[in-house]
C-alpha positions in Angstrom: 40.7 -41.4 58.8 38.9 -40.0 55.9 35.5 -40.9 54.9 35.4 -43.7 52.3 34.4 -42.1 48.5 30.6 -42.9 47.4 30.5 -44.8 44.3 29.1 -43.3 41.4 25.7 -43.7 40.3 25.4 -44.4 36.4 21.5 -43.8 35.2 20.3 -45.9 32.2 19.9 -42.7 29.3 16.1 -43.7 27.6 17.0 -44.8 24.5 21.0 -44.5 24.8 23.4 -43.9 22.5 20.4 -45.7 19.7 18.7 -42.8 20.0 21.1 -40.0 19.5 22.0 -42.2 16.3 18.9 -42.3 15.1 18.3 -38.3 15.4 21.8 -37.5 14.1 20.6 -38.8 10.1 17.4 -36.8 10.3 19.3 -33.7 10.7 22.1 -34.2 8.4 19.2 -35.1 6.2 17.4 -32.1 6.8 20.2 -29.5 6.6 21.0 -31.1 3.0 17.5 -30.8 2.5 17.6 -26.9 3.3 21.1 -26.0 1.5 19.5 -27.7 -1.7 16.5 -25.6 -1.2 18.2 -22.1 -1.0 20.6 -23.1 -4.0 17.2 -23.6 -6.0 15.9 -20.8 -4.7 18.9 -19.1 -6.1 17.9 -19.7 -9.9 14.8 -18.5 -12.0 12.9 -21.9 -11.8 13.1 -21.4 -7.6 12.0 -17.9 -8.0 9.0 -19.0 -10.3 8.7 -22.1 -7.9 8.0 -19.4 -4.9 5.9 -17.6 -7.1 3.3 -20.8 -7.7 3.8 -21.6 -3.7 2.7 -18.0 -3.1 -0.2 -18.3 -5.1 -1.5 -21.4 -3.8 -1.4 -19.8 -0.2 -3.5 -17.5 -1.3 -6.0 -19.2 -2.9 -5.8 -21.6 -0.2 -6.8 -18.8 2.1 -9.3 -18.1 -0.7 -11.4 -21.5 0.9 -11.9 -19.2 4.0 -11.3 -15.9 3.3 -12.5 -14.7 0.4 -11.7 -11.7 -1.2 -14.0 -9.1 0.5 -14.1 -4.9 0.5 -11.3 -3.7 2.8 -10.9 -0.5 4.6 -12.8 2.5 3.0 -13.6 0.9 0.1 -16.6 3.4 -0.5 -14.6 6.6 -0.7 -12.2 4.8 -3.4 -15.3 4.3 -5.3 -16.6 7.5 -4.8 -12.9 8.8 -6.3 -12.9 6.1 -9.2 -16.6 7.3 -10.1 -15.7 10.6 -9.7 -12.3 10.8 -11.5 -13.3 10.7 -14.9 -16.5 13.0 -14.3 -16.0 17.2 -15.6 -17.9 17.9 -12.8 -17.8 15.9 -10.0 -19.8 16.5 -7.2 -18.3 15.7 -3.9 -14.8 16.9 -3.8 -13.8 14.9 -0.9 -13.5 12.0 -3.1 -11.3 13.0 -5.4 -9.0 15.1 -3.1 -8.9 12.7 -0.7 -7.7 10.1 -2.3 -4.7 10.0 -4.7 -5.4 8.0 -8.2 -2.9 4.7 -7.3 -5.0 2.9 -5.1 -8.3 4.0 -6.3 -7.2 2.9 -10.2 -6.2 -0.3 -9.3 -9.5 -0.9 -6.7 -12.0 0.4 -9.0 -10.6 -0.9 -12.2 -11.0 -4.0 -10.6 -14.2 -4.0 -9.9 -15.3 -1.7 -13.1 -14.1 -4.6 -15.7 -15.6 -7.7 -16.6 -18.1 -7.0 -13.7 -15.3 -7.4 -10.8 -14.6 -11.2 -11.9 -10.6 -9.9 -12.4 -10.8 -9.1 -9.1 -9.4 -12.3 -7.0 -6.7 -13.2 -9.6 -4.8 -9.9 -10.2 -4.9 -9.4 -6.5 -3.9 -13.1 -6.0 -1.1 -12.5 -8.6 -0.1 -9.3 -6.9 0.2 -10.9 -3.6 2.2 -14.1 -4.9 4.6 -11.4 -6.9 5.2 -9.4 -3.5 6.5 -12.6 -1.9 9.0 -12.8 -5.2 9.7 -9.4 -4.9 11.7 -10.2 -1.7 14.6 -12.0 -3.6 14.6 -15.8 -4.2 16.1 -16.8 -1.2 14.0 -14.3 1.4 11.4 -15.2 -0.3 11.5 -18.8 0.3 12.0 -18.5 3.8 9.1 -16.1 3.5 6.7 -18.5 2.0 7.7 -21.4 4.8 6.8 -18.5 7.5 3.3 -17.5 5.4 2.2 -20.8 6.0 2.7 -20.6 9.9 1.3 -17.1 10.1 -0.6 -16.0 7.3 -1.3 -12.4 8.2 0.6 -11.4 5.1 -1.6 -13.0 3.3 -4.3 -11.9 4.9 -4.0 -8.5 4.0 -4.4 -9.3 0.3 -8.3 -10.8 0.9 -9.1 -7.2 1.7 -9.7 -4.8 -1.1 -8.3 -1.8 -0.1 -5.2 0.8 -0.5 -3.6 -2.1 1.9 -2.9 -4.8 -0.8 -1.7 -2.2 -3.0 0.6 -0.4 -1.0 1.9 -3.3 0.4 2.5 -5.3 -3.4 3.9 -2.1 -4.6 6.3 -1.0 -1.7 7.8 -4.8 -2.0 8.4 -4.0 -5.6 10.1 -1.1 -4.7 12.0 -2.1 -1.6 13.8 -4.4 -4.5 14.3 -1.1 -6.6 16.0 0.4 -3.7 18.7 -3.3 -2.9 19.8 -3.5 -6.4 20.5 0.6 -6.0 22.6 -0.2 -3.3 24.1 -3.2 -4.6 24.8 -1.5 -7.8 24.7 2.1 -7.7 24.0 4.0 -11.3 22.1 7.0 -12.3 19.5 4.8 -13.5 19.1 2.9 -10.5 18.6 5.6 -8.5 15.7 7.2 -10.8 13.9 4.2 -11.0 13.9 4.4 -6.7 12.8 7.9 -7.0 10.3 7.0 -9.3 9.4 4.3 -7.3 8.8 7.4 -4.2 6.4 9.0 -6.5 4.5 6.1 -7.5 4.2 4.8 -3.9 2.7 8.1 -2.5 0.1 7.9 -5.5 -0.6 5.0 -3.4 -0.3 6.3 0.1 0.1 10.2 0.5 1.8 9.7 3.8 4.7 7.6 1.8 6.4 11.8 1.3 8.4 10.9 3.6 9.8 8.3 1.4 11.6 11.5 -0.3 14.2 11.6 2.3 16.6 8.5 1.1 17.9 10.9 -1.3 20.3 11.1 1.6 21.2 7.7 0.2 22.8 8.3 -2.5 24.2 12.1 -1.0 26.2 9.3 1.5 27.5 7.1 -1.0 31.1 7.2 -1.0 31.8 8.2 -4.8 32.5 11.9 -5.9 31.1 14.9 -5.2 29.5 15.5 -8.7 28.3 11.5 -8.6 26.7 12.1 -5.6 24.9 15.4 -6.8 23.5 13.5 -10.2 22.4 10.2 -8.6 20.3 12.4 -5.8 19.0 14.5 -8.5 18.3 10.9 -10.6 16.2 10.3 -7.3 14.1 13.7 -6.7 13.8 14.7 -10.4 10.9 11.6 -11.5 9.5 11.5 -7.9 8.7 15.1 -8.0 7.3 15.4 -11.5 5.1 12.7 -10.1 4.1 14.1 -7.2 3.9 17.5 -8.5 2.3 16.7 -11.4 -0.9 15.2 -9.1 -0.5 18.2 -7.3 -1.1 20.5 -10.4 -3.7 18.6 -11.8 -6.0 18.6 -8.6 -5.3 22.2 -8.8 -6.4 23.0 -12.5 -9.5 20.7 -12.4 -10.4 21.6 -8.4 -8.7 25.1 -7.3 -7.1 23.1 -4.6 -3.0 22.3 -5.2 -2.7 19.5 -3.0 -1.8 16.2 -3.2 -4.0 14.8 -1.2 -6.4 16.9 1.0 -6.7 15.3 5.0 -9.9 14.9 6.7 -9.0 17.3 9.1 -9.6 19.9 6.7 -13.2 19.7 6.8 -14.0 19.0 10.2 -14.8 22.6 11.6 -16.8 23.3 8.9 -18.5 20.2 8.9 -20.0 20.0 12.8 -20.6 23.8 11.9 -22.5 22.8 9.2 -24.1 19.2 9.3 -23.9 18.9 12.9 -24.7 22.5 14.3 -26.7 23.7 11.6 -25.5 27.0 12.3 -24.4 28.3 8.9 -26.9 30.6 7.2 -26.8 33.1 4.4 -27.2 35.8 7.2 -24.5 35.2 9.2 -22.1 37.8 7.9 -20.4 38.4 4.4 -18.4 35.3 4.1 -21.6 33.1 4.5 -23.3 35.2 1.8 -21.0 35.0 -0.5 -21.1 31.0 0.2 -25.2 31.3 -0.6 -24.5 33.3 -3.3 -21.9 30.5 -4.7 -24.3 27.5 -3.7 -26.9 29.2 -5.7 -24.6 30.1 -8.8 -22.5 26.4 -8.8 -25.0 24.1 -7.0 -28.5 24.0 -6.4 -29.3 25.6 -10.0 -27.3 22.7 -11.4 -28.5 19.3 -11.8 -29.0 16.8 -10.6 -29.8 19.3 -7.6 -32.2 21.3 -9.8 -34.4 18.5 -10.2 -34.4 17.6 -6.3 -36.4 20.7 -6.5 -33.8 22.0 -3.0 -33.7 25.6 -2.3 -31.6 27.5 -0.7 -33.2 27.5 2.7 -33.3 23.9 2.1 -29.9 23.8 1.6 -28.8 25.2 5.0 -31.7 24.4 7.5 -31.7 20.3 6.1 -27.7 19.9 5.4 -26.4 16.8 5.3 -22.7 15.2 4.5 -23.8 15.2 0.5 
């Protein structure tokens, strides 16, 4: 005989069928609440809505992180300083940093006694956010407040905020190329290249998205002008930095690494092994240091010799 069947067990569900009632209006509720908000974000007044969110996450950051020197903030100084002199005296500055960031950080700090300084750089982060399109950028603002990093990064005066504000801005350049492909389009991304490695040297590498439009599946000869839309304002950019360092400094370069000087430098600072004596090369250096440099002020006044200048060396 078969075994009799168990009768079912039916557990009480907390709350029941109230409960999955009660939750099902919430989220209707909140997915009208979300499709309402990306078609706003979808118009002007969402995009300039963002753009006030955005700045009110920064300044509400502001309470407990305010705006304070970043990374190597010194030697954009020293290049901002330096820039406008006819004879500056340490070349690392100015070859070591390209003029985007340091304009930006110094002028900041060179007007109206720094007091510019929080709102353009609050303004720049809230217009990086909007930069993202309406609709990214909403989502963007919800995830700012959860993780602020973003934000972070804009309390720091440094090549950071600027590279980061001005590769948004041209990230947008490079969509609405894409979108809408035209000579102009693609200028205003290559231009865009040559702006951003003002910023950041190592942003060269930026140069190869002229394969962009080279891929774009238009003619031959279309292809050919919107590439050379792309490398023709980016170069004269680039190049033209490169020329100028070489015209005021002797050094065509667009931005000279600190690996250039280190040899030279333990030799030098560290070592103190370099003397006028040490074969022809390091003559001729005496004979330049005493030509271009110790017989020039402000060193002249110092009163520093040229023993002085090899046996005490320092980094100045």
């Amino acid at each position: 005989m078969a075994p009799a069947a168990r009768p079912r067990v039916c557990l009480p569900v907390p709350g029941g069928l109230g409960t999955l009632a009660a939750v099902r209006p919430l989220g209707e509720v909140s997915s009208r609440l979300a499709r309402r908000a990306v078609a706003v974000a979808g118009t002007r007044a969402g995009v300039a809505i963002v753009f006030v969110v955005a700045l009110a996450v920064w300044w509400l950051q502001a309470l407990v992180i305010p705006l304070d020197g970043g990374r190597d903030l010194g030697t954009y100084l020293g290049a901002y300083v330096q820039l406008f002199q006819a004879h500056p005296i340490d070349l690392g500055y100015v070859l070591g940093r390209t003029p985007g960031a340091t304009l930006v950080v110094g002028g900041l700090l060179d007007f109206a006694g720094g007091a510019l300084a929080e709102p353009v750089v609050s303004l720049l982060y809230a217009a990086s956010i909007a930069a993202f399109g309406a609709r990214v950028a909403l989502l963007t603002v919800v995830v700012l407040l959860a993780y602020p990093g973003y934000g972070i990064l804009f309390h720091e005066l440094s090549s950071d905020a600027v590279f980061a504000a001005a590769f948004a801005g041209w990230s947008l350049l490079v969509i609405r190329a894409l979108r809408l492909p035209s000579t102009r389009a693609w200028a205003l991304v290559g231009a865009g290249v040559g702006a951003l490695v003002l910023v950041r040297p190592g942003n060269q590498v930026l140069l190869l998205l002229v394969l962009l439009p080279l891929l774009s599946h238009v003619r031959g000869r279309v292809r050919v002008t919107w590439a050379a839309a792309f490398l023709v304002p980016a170069i004269i950019l680039i190049g033209g930095w490169a020329v100028h360092n070489g015209i005021r400094y002797d050094n065509y370069t667009i931005a000279r690494g600190g690996n250039a000087t280190v040899p030279f430098f333990r030799a030098f600072v560290t070592d103190k092994i370099v003397r006028p004596d040490n074969g022809p090369q390091s003559r001729e250096l005496a004979r330049a240091v005493q030509r271009d440099l110790i017989s020039k002020e402000p060193y002249r006044s110092y009163g520093i010799t040229l023993h002085d200048f090899f046996t005490e060396a320092s980094p100045r």
